[in-house]
C-alpha positions in Angstrom: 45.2 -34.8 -8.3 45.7 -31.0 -7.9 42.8 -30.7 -10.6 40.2 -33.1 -8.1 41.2 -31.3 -5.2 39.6 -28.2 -6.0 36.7 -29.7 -7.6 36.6 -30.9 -4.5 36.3 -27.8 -2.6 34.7 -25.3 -4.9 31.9 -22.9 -3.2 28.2 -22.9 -4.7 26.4 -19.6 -4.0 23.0 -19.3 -3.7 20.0 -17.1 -2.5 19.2 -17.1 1.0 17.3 -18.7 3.1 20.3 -20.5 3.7 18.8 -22.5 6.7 16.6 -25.5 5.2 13.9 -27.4 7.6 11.8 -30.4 7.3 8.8 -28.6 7.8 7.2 -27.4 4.2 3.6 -26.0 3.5 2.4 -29.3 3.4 3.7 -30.6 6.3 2.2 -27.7 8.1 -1.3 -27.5 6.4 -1.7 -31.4 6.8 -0.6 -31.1 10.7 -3.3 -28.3 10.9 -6.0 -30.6 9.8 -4.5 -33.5 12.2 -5.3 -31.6 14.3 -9.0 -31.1 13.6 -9.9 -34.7 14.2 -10.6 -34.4 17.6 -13.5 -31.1 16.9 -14.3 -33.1 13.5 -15.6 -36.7 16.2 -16.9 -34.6 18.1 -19.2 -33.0 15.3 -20.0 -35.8 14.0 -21.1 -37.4 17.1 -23.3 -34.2 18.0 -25.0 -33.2 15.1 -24.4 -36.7 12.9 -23.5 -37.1 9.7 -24.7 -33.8 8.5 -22.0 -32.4 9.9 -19.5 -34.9 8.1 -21.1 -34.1 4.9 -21.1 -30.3 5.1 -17.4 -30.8 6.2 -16.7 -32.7 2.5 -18.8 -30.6 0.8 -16.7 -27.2 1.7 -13.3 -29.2 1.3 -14.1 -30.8 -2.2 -15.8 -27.3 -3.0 -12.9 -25.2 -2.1 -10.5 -27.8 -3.2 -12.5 -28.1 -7.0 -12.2 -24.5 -7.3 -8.5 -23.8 -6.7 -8.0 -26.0 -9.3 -10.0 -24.6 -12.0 -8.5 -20.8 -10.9 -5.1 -23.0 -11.4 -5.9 -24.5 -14.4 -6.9 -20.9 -16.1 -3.8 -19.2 -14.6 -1.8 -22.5 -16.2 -0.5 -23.0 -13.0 -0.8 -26.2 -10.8 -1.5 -26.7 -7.1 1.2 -27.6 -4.7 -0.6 -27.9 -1.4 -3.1 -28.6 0.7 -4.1 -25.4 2.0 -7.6 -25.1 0.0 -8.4 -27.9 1.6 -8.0 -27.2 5.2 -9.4 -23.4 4.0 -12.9 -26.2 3.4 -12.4 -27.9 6.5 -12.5 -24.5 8.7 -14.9 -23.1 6.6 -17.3 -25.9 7.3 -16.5 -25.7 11.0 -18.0 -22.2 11.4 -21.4 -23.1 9.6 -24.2 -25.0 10.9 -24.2 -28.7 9.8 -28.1 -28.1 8.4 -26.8 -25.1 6.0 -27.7 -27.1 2.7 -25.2 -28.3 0.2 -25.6 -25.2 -2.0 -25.0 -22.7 0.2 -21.7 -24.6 1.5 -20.6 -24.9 -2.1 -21.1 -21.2 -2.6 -19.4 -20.1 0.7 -16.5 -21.9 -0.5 -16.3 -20.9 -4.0 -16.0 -17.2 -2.3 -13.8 -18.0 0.0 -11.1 -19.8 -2.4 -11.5 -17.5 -5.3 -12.3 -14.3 -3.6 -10.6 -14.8 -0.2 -7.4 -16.4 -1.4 -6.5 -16.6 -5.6 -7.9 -12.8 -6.2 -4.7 -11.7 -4.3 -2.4 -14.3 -6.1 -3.0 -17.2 -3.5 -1.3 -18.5 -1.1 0.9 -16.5 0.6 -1.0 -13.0 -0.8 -4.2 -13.0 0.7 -4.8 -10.5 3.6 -7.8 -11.8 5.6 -8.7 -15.6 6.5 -10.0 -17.6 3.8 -12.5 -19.2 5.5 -13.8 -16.4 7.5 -14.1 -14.7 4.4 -16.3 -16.8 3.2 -18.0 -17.3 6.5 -18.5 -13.4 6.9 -19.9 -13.8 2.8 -22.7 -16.3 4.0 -23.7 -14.7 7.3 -24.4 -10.8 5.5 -26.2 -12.5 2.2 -28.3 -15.3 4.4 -28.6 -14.2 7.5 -31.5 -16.4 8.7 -30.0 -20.1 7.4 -26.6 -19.2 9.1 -28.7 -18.5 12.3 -30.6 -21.2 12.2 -29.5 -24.0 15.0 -29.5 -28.0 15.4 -29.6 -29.5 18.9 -27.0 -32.3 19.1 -29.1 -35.9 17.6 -28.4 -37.8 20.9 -30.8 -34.8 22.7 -34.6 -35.0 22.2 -35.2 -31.6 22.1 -36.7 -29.5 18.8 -33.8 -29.4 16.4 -34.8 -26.1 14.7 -35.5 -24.2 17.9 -32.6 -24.6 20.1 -30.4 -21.5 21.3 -26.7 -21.0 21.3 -25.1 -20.3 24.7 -24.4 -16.7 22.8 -27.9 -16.3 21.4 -29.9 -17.4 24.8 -28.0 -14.7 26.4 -28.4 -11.6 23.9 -32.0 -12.2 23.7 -32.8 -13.3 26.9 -33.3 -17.6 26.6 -30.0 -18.6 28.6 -29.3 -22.1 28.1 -26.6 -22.1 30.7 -28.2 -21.8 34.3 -25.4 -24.0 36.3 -22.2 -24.9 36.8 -23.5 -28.6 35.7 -24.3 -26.2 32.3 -20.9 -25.0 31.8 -18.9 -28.4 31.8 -21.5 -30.5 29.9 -22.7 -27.4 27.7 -19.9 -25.1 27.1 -16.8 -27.4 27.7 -17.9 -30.8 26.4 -20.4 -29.2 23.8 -23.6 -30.4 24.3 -25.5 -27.2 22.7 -26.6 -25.6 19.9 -24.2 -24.1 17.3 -21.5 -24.6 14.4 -19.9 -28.1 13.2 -16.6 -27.2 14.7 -17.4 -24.6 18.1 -19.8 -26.4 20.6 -16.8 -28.6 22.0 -14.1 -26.8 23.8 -12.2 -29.7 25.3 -11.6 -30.8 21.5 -10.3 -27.6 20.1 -8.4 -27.1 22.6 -6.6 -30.8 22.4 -5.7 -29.8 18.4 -4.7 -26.3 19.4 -2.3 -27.2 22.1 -0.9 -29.9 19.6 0.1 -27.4 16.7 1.6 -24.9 19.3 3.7 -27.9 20.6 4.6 -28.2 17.0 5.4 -24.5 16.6 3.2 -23.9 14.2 1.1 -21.6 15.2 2.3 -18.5 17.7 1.7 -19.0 21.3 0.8 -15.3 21.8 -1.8 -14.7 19.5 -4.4 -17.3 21.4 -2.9 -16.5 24.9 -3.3 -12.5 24.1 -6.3 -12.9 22.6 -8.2 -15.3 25.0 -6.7 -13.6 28.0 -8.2 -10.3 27.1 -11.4 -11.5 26.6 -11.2 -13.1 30.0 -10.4 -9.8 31.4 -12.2 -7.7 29.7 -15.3 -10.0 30.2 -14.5 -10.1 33.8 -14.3 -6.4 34.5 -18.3 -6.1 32.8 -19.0 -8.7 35.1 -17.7 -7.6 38.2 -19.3 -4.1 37.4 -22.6 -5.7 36.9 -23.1 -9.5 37.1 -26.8 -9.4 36.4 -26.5 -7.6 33.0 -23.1 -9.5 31.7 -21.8 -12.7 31.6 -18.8 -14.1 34.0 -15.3 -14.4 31.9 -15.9 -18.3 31.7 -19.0 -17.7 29.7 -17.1 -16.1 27.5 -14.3 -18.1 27.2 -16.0 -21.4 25.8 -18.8 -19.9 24.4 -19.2 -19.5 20.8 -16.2 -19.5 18.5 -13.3 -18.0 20.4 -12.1 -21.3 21.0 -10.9 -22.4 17.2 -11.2 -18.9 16.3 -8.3 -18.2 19.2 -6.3 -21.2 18.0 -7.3 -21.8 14.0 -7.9 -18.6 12.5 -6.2 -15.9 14.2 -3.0 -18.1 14.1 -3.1 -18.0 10.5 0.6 -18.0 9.2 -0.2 -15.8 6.2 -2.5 -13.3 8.1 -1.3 -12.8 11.3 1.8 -10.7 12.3 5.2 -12.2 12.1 6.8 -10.0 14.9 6.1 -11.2 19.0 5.0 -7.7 19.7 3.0 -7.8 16.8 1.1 -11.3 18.0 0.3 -9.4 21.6 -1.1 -6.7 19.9 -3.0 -8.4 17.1 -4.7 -10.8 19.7 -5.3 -8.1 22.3 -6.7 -5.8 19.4 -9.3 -9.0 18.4 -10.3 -9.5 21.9 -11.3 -6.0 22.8 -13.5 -6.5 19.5 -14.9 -9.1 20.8 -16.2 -7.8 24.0 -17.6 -4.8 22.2 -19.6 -7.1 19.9 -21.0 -9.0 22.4 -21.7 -6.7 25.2 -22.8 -3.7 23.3 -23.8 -5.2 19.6 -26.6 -6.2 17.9 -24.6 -9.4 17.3 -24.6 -12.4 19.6 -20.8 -12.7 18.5 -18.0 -11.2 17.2 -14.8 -13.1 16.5 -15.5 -13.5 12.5 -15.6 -9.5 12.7 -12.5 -9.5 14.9 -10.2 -11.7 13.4 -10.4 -10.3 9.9 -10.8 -6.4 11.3 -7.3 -7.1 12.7 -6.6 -9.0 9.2 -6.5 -5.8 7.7 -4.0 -3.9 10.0 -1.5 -6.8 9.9 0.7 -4.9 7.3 1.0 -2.1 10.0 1.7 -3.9 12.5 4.6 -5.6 11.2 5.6 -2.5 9.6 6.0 -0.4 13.0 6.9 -3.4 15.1 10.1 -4.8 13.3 13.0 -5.6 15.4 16.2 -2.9 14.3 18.5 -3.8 11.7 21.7 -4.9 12.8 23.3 -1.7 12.4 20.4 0.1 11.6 20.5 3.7 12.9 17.5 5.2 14.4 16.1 7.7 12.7 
């Protein structure tokens, strides 16, 4: 009896974390695409099935090429995450881009994006906007070149983005009647997954109710660009556009709640979220008030990519019992 008892009560040690959840890559990844339906409808509806099919092409594409890297590397996959890397990849092209060119974006964004640092986990800028930023430098003209949603009987290789009608003088927006069926329900020109505010946002607000994605990096990040838009615009209304413009125009929308919030290449500290998003929306501002670009949160997302290492460094809470130096 003596002999079960402490059987019984013997201690097992083990590495931390000692604090287990439900939650697992998977679970994440898969609630992340979840909640993409809403933009992916919304795509589909505007711009038809092109849009579907670039969406499938990017996902198989990146999902094809993880597993190959795997296979050489005699490792196996274990997640999902190449394949929501497709599904945002697809979202910041234009649904006419051609198969090709979607494969190629994604090969570069799986295998030069992700596995060249040691995948998941290692990589220091945003998959996807990797391989976004790799299609816009090398084919500048097919990533520019804009479908009008199918259900509108307008020229489908002639219509202007909000962005675009503004740098180069061809506004699209004139009213307020504009803004809500333009800009907020997405009835414009522009990428498979950006023209539709009211749908990003539905999917963004659900993954910060699910915590999995930091409230402060779309909050900082939007809010500064609504400032910082707003001050242009109050200096000079004729030469800039008002905050709103800027708000749910373009791809600061899933760029504010898909790609910035990225677990792997965002900071991990609160002050390091504020910082991050306010850093990506002064870029943003810049690049669209004084570039030659019509946008900038591609550029401004993975610029701040790239300082995320110093930012976590110098904005670590103290050790307990850590004595300042």
């Amino acid at each position: 009896m003596a002999k079960k008892n402490s059987e019984e009560q013997r201690f097992t040690l083990s590495s931390s974390p000692h604090l287990s959840k439900e939650d697992d890559v998977n679970k994440i990844m898969n609630t992340v695409i979840m909640a993409l339906v809403p933009a992916i409808a919304f795509s589909v509806y505007h711009f038809g099935w092109d849009s579907l099919l670039t969406i499938m092409v990017a996902a198989g594409s990146c999902l094809a090429t993880e597993y190959l890297i795997k296979k050489m590397r005699k490792r196996e996959v274990t997640d999902t995450s190449s394949l929501l890397t497709g599904i945002l990849l697809a979202m910041t092209l234009p649904p006419g881009l051609g198969i090709g060119f979607v494969m190629l974006g994604s090969v570069f964004a799986i295998a030069i994006g992700k596995e060249i640092f040691g995948g998941l986990g290692y990589n220091i800028f945003n998959p996807a906007l990797l391989g976004r930023a790799f299609l816009q430098a090398s084919f500048p003209v097919k990533m520019t070149t804009w479908e009008a949603p199918q259900h509108l009987a307008m020229d489908a290789k002639s219509f202007a983005t909000p962005l675009g009608g503004y740098k180069f003088g061809e506004s699209v927006i004139q009213n307020a009647g504009d803004y809500i069926d333009g800009l907020i329900m997405g009835n414009v020109g522009g990428c498979i997954g950006e023209t539709s505010a009211i749908a990003i946002i539905l999917g963004g607000v659900f993954i910060l109710v699910k915590k999995y994605a930091d409230w402060r990096i779309p909050v900082s990040y939007l809010g500064t660009v609504f400032v910082l838009g707003g001050i242009f615009w109050l200096i000079s209304p004729a030469n800039y556009p008002d905050p709103i413009f800027h708000l749910f125009s373009g791809g600061l929308m899933i760029g504010a709640f898909f790609m910035a919030t990225d677990m792997v290449t965002s900071p991990v500290t609160p002050l390091g979220s504020w910082i991050f998003g306010i850093g990506a929306g002064v870029i943003v501002i810049l690049i669209r008030l004084f570039g030659g670009l019509p946008e900038g949160v591609m550029y401004s997302i993975i610029f701040m990519n790239a300082f995320v290492p110093l930012i976590d460094r110098y904005t670590r809470p103290k050790y307990f019992g850590e004595v300042k130096k």
